[in-house]
C-alpha positions in Angstrom: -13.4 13.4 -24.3 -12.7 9.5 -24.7 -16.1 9.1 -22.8 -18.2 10.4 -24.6 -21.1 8.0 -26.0 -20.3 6.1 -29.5 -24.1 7.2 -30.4 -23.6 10.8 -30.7 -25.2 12.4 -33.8 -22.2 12.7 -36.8 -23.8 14.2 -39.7 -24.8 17.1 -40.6 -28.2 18.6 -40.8 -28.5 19.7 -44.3 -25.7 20.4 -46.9 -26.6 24.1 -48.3 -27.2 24.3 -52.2 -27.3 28.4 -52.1 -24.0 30.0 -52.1 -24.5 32.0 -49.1 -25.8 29.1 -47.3 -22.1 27.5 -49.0 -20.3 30.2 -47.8 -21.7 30.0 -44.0 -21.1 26.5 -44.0 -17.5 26.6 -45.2 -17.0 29.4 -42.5 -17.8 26.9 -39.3 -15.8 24.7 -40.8 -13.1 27.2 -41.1 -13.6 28.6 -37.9 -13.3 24.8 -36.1 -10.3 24.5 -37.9 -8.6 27.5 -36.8 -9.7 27.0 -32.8 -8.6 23.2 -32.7 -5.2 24.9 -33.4 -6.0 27.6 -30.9 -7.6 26.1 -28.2 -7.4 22.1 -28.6 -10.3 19.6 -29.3 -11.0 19.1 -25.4 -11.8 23.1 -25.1 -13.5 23.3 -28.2 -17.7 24.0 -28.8 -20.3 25.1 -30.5 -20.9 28.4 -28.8 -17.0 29.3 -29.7 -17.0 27.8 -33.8 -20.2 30.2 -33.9 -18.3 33.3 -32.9 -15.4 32.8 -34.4 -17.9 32.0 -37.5 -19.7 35.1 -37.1 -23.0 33.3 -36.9 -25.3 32.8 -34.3 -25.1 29.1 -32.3 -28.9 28.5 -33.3 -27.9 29.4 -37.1 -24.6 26.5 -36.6 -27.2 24.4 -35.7 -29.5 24.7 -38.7 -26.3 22.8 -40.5 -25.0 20.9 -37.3 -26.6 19.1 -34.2 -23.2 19.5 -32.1 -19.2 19.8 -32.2 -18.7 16.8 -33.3 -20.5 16.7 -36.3 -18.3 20.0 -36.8 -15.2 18.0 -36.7 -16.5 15.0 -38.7 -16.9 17.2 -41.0 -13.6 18.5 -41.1 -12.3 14.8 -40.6 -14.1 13.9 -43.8 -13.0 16.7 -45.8 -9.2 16.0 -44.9 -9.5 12.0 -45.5 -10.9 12.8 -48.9 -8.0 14.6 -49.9 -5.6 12.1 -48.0 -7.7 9.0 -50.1 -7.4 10.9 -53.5 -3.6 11.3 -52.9 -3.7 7.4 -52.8 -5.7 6.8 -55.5 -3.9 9.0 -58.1 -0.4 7.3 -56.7 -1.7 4.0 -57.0 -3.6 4.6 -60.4 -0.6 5.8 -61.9 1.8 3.0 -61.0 -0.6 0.6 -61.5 -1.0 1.5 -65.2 2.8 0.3 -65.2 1.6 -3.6 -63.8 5.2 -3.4 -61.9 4.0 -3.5 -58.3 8.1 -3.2 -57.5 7.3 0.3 -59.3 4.8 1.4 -56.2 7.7 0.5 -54.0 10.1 2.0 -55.3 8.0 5.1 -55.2 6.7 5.0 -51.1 8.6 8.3 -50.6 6.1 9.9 -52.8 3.2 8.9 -51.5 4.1 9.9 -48.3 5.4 13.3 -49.1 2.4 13.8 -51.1 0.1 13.2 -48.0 2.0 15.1 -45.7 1.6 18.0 -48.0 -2.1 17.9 -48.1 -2.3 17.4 -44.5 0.0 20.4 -43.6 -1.6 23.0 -46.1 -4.8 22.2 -44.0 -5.5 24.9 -41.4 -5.8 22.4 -38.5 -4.3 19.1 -40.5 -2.5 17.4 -37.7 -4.8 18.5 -35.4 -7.9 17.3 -37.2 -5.9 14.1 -37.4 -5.6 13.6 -33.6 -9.1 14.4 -32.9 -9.9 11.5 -35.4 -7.5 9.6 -33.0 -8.9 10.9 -29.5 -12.3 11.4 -29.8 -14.4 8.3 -29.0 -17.0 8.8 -31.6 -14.6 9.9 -34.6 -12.5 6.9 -34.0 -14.9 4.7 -36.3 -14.7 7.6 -38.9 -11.2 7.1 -39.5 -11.4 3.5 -39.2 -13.7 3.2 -41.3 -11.9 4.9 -44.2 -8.5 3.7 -43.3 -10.8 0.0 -43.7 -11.7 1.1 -47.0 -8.4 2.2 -48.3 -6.4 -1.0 -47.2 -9.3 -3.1 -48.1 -8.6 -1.3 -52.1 -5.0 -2.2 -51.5 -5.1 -5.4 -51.0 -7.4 -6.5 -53.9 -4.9 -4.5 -56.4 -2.3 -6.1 -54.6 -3.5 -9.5 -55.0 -4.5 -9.3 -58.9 -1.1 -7.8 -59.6 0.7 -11.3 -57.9 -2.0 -13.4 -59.1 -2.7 -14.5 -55.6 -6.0 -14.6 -54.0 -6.7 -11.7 -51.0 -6.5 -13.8 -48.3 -5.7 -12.9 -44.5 -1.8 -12.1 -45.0 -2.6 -10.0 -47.2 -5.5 -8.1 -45.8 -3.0 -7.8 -43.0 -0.2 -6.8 -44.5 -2.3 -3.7 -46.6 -4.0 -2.9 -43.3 -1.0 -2.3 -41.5 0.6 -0.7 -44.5 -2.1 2.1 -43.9 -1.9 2.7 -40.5 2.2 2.8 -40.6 2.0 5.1 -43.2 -0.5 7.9 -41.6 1.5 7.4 -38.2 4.6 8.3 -40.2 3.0 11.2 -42.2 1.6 12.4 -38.1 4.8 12.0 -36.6 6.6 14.1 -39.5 3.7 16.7 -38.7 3.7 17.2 -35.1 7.5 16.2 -33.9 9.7 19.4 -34.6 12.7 17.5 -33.1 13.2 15.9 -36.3 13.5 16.9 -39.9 10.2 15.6 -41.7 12.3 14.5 -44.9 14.3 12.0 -42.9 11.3 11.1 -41.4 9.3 10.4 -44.6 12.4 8.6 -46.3 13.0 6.1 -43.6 9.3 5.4 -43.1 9.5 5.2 -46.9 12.5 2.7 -46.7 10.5 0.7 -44.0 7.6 0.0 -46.0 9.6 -0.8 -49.2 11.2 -3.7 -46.8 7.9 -4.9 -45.1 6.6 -5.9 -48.4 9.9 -6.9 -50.1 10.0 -9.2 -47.3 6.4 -10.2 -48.5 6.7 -10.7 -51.8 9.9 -12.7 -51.0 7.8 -15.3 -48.7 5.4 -14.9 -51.9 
C-alpha cells in the first residue's frame, strides 16, 4: 500500500447538489467506512464500497476516480470534525487571554477529540489509513500543518513574542503528540482510555510549562 504513486487522483469527481445524488454519495462513504473496519485498508476497493453501497462500480465512479479518493474523503470529513473540536476549545479559552487557562484544560481537548473520532464508524481506522497510505499521508499533514501553524500564531500574540522556530516547533509537535495520544486511547484496549487521555493531558501541560518557563 506504502507504494503506491504520490500522483494518484484525490478528489472527487463532482459533489452532488440533488438529494438523491446526496444520499448515494453519503452511502459510499458509509459503505468505505464500514469495510475498513471489516476488511482493512490493504483489502479494500472500489468493486466492494459499490456493493456494500448498493450502486453499481461505474455509478461510484461518476463521484470517484478510485479508492482513494473514497478514503480522502472520509479522511476529510473526520479532520473537519477533529479541527472544529480545536477551534471551539481554543476560541473559548482564548476569549479568557489566560493561555495558562488552555493548559489547564488539555484533558478536554483531548477527550473531546477522542469522542468525535470514536462515534465515527471507522474513526481509528480512517485515522491509520491517513497514516499508512502513501498518498493520504500529505492529507493529514497537511491539515495537522495547518492546525499547528494556527497554534502558534495565537500562541505567540498571547506572550507577545514573535512566531519564530521554537515556537512553530513546539505547536507542531504539540499536534502530532496529541492525535498519537487520542489513537493510542482508540485502538489499545490494554489500557483504560481516561488514564490514557489524562496523562497525555498532564504531558502536554508540562512541555509547554517548561516553555513558557524558558520564555
Amino acid at each position: 500500500m506504502a507504494a503506491v504513486r504520490q500522483s494518484v487522483e484525490l478528489l472527487e469527481k463532482n459533489k452532488p447538489q440533488q438529494e438523491r445524488a446526496k444520499r448515494t454519495y453519503e452511502g459510499i462513504l458509509s459503505a468505505a467506512a464500514e469495510l475498513l473496519v471489516d476488511v482493512g485498508v490493504e483489502r479494500i476497493s472500489t468493486n466492494l464500497v459499490a456493493e456494500r453501497a448498493g450502486i453499481t462500480v461505474p455509478a461510484l465512479y461518476r463521484y470517484f476516480p478510485n479508492k482513494y479518493a473514497v478514503l480522502n474523503a472520509l479522511g476529510a470529513a473526520l479532520m473537519d470534525k477533529q479541527n472544529t473540536v480545536f477551534e471551539k476549545w481554543f476560541d473559548h479559552y482564548l476569549e479568557l487571554g489566560d493561555l495558562q487557562l488552555l493548559l489547564d484544560n488539555v484533558y478536554e481537548l483531548l477527550k473531546r477529540t477522542y469522542d468525535v473520532t470514536r462515534e465515527q464508524v471507522g474513526g481509528l481506522e480512517i485515522v491509520q489509513a491517513l497514516r499508512a497510505v502513501a498518498p493520504l499521508r500529505e492529507v493529514r499533514l497537511a491539515s495537522n500543518r495547518l492546525v499547528s501553524s494556527q497554534l502558534a500564531m495565537i500562541v505567540a500574540d498571547v506572550m507577545g513574542q514573535p512566531v519564530d522556530e521554537r515556537i512553530q516547533s513546539q505547536a507542531r509537535l504539540t499536534i502530532e503528540a496529541g492525535y498519537a495520544i487520542v489513537e493510542m486511547a482508540l485502538e489499545d484496549d490494554s489500557l483504560t482510555p481516561e488514564l490514557l487521555l489524562r496523562e497525555g493531558s498532564r504531558m502536554l501541560q508540562a512541555y509547554w510549562q517548561g516553555f513558557m518557563r524558558a520564555g
